[in-house]
C-alpha positions in Angstrom: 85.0 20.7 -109.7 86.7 20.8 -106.5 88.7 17.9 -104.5 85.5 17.4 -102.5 84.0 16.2 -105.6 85.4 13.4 -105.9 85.1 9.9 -103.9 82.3 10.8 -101.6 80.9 8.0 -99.3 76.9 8.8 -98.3 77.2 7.2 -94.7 73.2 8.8 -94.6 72.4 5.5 -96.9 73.7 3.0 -94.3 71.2 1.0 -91.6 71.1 2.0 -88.1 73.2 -0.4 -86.3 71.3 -3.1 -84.6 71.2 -3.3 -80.6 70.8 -7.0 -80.6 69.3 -9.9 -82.4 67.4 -10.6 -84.5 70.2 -9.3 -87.6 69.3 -8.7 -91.0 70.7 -11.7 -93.6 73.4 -9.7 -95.6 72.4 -10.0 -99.1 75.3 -11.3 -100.8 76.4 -14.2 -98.3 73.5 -14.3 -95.9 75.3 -14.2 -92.8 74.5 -12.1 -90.3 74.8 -8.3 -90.0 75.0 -5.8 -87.3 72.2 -3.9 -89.1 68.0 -4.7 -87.9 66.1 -7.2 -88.9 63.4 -4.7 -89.4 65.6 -2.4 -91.9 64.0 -2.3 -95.4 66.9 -2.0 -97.1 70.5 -3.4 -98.8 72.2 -4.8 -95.7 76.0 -6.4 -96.1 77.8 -8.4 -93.6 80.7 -6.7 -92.2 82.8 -8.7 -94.6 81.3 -8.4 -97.8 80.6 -4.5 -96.7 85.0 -4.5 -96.5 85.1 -6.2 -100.4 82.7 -3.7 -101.1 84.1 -0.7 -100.0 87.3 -2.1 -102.0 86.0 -2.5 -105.2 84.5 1.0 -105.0 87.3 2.7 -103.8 88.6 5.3 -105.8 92.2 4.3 -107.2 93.9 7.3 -108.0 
């Protein structure tokens, strides 16, 4: 396995940003996103998308 192997972030499984309301509900907290209203998908607020990211990042 090679460095590139590790810690790999699929930005292909994020929403298309929004243009303007109305937002999807993030999921967690159910405040609004920047993401579609129309998006069928896991949406987070740009919050709970930060605590995300944090809990996944790789630590070492």
């Amino acid at each position: 396995m090679s460095d590139d192997d590790y810690c790999l972030i699929d930005d292909a499984a994020r929403p298309p940003k929004a243009d303007g309301p109305p937002y999807a509900e993030c999921v967690l907290c159910r405040e609004p996103t920047e993401y579609p209203e129309s998006y069928k998908g896991v949406t987070l607020c740009p919050v709970c998308e930060w605590q995300e990211a944090q809990r996944t990042a790789c630590s070492g």
